[in-house]
C-alpha positions as CSV (number, residue, x, y, z in Angstrom):
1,X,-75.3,45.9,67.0
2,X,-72.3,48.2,68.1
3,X,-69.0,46.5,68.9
4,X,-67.7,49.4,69.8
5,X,-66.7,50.7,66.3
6,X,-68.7,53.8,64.1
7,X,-70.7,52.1,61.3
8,X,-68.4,54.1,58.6
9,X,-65.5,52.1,60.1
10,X,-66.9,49.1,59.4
11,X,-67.4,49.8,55.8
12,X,-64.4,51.1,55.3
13,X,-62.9,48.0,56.7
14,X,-64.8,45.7,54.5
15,X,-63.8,47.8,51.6
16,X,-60.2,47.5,52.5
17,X,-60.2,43.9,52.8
18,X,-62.2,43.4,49.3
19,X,-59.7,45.6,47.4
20,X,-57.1,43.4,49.2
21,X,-58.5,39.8,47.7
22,X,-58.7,41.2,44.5
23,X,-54.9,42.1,44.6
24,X,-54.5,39.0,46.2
25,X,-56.8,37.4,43.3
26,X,-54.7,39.4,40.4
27,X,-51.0,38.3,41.5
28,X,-52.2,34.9,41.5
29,X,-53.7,35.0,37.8
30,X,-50.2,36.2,37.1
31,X,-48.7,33.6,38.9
32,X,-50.6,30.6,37.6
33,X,-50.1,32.4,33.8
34,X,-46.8,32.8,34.3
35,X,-46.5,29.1,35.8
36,X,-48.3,27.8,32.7
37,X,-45.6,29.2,30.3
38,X,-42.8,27.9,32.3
39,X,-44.5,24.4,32.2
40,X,-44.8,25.2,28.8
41,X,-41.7,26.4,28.1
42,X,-39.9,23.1,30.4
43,X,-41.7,21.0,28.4
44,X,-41.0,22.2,24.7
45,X,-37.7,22.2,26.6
46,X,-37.8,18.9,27.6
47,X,-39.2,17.7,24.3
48,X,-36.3,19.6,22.4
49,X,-33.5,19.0,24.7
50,X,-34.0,15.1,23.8
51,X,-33.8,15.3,20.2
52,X,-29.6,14.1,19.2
53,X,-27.9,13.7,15.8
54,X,-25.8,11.1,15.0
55,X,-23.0,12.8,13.2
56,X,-21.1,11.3,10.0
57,X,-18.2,8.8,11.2
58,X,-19.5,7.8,14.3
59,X,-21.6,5.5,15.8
60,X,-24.1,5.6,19.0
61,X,-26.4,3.6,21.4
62,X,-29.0,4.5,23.5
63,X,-29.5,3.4,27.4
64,X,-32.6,3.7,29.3
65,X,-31.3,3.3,33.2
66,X,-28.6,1.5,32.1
67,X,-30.0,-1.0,29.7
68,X,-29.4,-0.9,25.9
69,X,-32.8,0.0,24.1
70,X,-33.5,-0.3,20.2
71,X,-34.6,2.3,17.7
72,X,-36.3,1.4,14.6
73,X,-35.4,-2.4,15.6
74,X,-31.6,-1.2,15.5
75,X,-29.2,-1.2,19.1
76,X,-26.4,0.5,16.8
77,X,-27.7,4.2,15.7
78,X,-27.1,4.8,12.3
79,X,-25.0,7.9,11.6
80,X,-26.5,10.9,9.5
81,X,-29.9,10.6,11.2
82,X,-32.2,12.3,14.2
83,X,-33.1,10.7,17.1
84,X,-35.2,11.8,20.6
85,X,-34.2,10.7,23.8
86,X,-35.4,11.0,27.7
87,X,-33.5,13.6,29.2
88,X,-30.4,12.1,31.4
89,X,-31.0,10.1,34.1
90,X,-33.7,8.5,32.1
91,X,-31.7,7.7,29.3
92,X,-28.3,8.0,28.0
93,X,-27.3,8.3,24.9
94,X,-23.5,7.0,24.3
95,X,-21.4,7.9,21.2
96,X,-18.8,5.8,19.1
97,X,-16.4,8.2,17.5
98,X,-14.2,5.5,16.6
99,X,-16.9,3.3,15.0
100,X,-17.1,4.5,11.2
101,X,-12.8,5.9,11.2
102,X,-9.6,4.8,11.0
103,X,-8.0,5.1,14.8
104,X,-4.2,4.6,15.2
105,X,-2.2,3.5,18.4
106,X,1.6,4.1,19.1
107,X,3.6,2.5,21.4
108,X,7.0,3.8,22.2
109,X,7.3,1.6,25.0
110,X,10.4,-0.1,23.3
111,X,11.9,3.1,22.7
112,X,14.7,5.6,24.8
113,X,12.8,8.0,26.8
114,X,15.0,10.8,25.6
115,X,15.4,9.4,22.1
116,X,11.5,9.5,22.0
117,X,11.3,13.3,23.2
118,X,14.0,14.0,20.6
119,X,11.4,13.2,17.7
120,X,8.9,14.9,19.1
121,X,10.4,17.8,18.8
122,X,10.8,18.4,22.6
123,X,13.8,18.1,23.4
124,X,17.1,16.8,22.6
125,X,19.9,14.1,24.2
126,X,22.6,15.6,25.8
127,X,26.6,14.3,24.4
128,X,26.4,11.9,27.5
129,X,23.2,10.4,28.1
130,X,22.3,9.6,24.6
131,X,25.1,6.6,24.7
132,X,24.1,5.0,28.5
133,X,20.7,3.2,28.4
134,X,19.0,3.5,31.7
135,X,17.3,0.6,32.7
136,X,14.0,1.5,34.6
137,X,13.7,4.8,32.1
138,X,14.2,3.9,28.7
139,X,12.9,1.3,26.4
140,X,14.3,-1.8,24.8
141,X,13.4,-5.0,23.9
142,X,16.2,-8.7,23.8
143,X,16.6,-10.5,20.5
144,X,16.9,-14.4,20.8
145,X,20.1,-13.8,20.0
146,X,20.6,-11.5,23.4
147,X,20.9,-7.7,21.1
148,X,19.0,-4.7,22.4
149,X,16.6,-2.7,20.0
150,X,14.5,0.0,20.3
151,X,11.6,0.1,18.1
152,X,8.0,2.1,17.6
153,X,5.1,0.5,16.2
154,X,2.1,1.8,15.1
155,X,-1.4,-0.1,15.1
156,X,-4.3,1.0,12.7
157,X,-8.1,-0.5,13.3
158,X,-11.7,0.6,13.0
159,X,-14.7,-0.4,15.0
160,X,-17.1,-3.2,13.2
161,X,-19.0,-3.8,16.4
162,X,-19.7,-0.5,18.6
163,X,-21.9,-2.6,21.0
164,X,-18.6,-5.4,21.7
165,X,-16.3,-2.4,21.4
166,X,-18.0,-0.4,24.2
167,X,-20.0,-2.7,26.6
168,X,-16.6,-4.8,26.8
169,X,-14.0,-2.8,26.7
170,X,-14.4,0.5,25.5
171,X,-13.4,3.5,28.3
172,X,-14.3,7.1,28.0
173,X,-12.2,8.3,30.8
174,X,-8.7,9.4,29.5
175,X,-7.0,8.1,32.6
176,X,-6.8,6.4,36.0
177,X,-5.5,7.6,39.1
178,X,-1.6,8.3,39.1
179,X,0.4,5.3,39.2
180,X,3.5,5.0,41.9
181,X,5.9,6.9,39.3
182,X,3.1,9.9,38.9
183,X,2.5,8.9,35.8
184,X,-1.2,8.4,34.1
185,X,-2.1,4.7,33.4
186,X,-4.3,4.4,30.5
187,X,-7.1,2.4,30.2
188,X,-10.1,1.3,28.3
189,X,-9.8,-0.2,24.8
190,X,-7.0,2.0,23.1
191,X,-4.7,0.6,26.5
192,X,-5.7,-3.1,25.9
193,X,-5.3,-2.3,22.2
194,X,-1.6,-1.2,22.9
195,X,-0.6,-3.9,25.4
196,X,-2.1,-6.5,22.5
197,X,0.6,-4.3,20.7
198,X,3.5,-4.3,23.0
199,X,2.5,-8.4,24.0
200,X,2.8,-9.3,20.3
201,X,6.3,-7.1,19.7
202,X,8.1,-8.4,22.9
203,X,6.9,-12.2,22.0
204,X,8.1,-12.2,18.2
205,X,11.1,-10.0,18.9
206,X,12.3,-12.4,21.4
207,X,12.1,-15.0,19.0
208,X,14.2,-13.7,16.4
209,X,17.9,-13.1,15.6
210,X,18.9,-9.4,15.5
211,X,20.0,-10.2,11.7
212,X,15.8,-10.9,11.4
213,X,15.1,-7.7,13.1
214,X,17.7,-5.4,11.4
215,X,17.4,-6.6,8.5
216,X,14.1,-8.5,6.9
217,X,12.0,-6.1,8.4
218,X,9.1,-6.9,6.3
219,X,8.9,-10.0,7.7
220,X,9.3,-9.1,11.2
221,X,6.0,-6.9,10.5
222,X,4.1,-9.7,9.2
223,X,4.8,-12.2,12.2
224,X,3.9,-9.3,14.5
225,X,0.7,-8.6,12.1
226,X,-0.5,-11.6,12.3
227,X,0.3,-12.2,16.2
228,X,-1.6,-9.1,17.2
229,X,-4.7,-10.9,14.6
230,X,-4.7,-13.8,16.5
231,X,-4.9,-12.1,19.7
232,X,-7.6,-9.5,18.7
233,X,-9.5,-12.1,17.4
234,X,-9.7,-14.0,21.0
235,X,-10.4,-11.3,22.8
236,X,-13.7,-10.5,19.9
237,X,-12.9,-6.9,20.6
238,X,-14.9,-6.0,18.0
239,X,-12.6,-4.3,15.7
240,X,-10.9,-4.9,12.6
241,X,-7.0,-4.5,12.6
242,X,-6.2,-2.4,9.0
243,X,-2.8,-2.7,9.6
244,X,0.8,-2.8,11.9
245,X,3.7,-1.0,11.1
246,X,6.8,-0.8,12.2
247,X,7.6,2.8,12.6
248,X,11.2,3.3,14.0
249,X,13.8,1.1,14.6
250,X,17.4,1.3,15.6
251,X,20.3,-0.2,17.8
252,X,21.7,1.3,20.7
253,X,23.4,4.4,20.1
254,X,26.7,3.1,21.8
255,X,26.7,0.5,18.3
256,X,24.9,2.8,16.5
257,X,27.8,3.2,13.9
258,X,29.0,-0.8,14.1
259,X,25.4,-1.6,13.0
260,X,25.9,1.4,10.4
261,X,28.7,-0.2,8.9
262,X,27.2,-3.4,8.9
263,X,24.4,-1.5,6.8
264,X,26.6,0.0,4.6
265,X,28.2,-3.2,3.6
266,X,25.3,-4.9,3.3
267,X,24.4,-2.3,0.7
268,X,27.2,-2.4,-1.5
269,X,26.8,-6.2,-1.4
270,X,23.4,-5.5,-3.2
271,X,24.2,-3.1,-4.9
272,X,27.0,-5.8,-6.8
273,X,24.6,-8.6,-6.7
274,X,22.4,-6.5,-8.5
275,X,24.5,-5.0,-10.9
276,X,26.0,-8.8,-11.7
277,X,22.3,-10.0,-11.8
278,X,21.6,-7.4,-14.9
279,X,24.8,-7.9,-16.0
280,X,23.7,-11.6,-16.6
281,X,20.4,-10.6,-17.9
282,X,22.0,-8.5,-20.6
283,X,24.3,-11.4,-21.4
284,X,21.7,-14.0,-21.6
285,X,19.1,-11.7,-23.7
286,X,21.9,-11.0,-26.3
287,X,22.9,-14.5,-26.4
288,X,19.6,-15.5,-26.4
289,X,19.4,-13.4,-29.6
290,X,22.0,-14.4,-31.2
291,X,21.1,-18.2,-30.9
292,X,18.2,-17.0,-32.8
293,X,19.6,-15.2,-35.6
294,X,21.8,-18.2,-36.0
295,X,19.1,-20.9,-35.8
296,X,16.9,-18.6,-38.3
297,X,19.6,-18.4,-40.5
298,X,20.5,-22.2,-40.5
299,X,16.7,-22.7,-41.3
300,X,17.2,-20.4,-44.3
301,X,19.8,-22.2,-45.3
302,X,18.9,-25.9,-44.5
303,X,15.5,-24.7,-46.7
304,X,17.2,-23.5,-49.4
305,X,19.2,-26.4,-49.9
306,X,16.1,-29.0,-48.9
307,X,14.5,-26.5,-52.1
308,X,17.2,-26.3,-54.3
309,X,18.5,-30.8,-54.2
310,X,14.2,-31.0,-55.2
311,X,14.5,-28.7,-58.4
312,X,17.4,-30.7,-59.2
313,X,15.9,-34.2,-58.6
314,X,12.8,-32.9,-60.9
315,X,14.9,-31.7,-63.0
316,X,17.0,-34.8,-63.3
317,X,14.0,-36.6,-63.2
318,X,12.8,-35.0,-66.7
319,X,16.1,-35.1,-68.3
320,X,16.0,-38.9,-67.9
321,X,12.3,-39.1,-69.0
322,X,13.7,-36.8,-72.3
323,X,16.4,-39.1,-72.9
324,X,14.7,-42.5,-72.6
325,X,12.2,-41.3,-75.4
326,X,14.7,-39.6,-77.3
327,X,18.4,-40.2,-76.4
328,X,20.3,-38.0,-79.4
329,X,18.6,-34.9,-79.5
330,X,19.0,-35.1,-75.2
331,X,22.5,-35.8,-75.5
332,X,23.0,-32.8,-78.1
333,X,21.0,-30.5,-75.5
334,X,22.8,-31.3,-72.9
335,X,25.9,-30.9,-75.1
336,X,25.0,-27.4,-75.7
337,X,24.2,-26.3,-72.2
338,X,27.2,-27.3,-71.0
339,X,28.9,-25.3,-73.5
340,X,26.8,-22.3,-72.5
341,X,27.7,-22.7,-69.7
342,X,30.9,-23.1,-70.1
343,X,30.9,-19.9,-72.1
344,X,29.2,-17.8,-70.3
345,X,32.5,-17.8,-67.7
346,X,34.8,-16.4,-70.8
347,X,34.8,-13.0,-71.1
348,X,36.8,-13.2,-74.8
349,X,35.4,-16.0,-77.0
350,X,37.1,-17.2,-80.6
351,X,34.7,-19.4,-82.9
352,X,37.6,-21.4,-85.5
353,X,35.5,-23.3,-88.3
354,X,37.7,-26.2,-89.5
355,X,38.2,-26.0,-93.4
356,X,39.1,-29.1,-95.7
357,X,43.4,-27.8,-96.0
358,X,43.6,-27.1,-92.5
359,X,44.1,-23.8,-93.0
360,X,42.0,-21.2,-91.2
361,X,41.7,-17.2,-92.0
362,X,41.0,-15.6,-88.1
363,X,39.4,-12.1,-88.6
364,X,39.4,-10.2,-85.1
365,X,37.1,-7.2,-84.2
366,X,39.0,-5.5,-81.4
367,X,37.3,-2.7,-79.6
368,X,38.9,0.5,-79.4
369,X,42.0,0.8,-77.1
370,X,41.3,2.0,-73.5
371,X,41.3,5.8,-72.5
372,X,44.9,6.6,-70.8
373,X,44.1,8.4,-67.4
374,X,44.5,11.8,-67.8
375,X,45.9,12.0,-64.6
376,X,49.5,10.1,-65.8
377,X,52.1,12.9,-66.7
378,X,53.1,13.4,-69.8
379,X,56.5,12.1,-69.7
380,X,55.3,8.7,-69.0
381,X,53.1,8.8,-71.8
């Protein structure tokens, strides 16, 4: 049949569009190859990409569209261990960096805003500002007894609970939207953590007399301590307060050196008390030893004689048994102990034998004379 074209045509034709298909056929081996290794490769991506470590110090959950799912029967992750997760929207996978460390809060909302720069390290009061408090800019808080202070204090806690901690409260964002003043207002936990803070500081402080605040400082901490406790513990936060501290306290700078002076007395009023306080400890320990010596020594003595009246009694007591059997030859014993005695306190003794005339020859065996010193001069001799 002729359609008009020569029969080589037609061959050549059908040759064309064979060699065409197979092209055709080829690229599209590549293609589906090519596809298999990027499914390949997307899934071993996909596979890898949701395999997270919990690192040390930190704690983590996992969310699957928004809903808190278990591992290994646990909602908290433990740290120090792999985990595989759906890639995100699926799930979500949340860390708690302040669950397993210490986390500390400042508030220097009680505090001059220029005084506060100052120990920063950013800047310093000028000779006129320093001594004019501006109400609106700088901190300070009312005694009960109507005094201004500025203070810092410092809050220390760690998370026990990372699910109360972060379905509750916690807030990863660092900030809201500007406030009227163009400052940032914080939020989340570490801002409800610091107006817990600033609640408990204002309520105590108010309470007190400046003389409370100035001065017995340790127990203005420990009212505040245990306000910010309470409060903590109502809300169930679900983290443990380690500690408050007061940080920085002073007056205002216009009675900066009244209150100084005030200080300074009050230290050289302790200082005395303290040195009349060991004063009186050294007095009472030396009396205190003496008393004892004396009291030893009247023992001593109050033995000795207790001793000393029952050696006589027994000897008195055997004397008299002596005698009753035998009353001359006691009375002659006795006679010559108390001449012993006696003599025994004469350093020259004569013995004079009466003779029947009364007269009496005394022969006296002198010992030689004394050695003159040699130091006497020779004219005295």
């Amino acid at each position: 049949m002729d359609n008009g074209h020569p029969p080589g045509a037609v061959g050549a034709d059908i040759e064309g569009v064979g060699a065409g298909m197979q092209s055709l056929i080829g690229m599209l081996r590549v293609l589906f190859f090519v596809l298999r290794i990027l499914i390949i490769l997307t899934f071993l991506c996909l596979v890898f990409s949701g395999m997270f470590f919990v690192r040390e110090h930190e704690e983590a959950m996992l969310f699957r569209f928004g809903k808190l799912q278990q591992k290994d029967s646990k909602e908290i992750l433990t740290s120090g261990e792999w985990y595989w997760a759906w890639p995100y929207p699926i799930d979500r996978v949340k860390r708690v960096a302040e669950a397993q460390r210490s986390v500390m809060v400042t508030t220097t909302q009680f505090w001059p805003e220029i005084q506060a720069l100052d120990i920063a390290g950013e800047a310093r009061p000028g000779p006129d500002s320093a001594a004019v408090l501006r109400p609106g800019q700088d901190g300070y808080l009312l005694t009960g007894d109507a005094n201004i202070m500025h203070l810092i204090w410092t809050i220390t806690y760690r998370v026990d609970d990372a699910k109360k901690y972060y379905l509750h409260f916690y807030d990863s964002s660092d900030a809201a939207p500007s406030t009227q003043d163009g400052n940032a207002a914080k939020r989340g936990a570490e801002a409800i953590i610091r107006s817990v803070l600033e609640n408990a500081v204002l309520v105590t402080v108010a309470g007190c007399p400046v003389d409370t605040v100035f001065y017995k400082r340790d127990l203005l901490r420990q009212r505040v301590n245990e306000r910010v406790t309470d409060m903590i513990a109502e809300l169930d936060m679900g983290i443990d307060v380690q500690q408050v501290s007061l940080s920085e306290l002073q007056p205002p700078v216009a009675t900066r050196r009244a209150f100084q002076e005030v200080v300074d007395a009050d230290q050289i009023r302790r200082t005395e008390i303290d040195t009349a306080e060991a004063y009186k400890k050294r007095v009472e320990l030396e009396a205190l030893g003496e008393a004892a010596n004396i009291t030893a020594e009247a023992e001593a003595y109050r033995t000795r004689i207790v001793e000393s009246v029952k050696a006589e009694k027994n000897y008195f007591a055997t004397v008299l048994e002596e005698y009753r059997k035998n009353p001359k030859t006691m009375l002659v014993a006795l006679y010559t102990d108390a001449i012993r005695d006696v003599l025994d306190q004469v350093e020259t003794k004569y013995i004079v034998r009466p003779t029947p005339d009364g007269r009496q020859e005394l022969r006296l065996q002198l010992g030689p004379e004394p050695e003159k010193s040699r130091n006497v001069p020779a004219s005295q001799e």
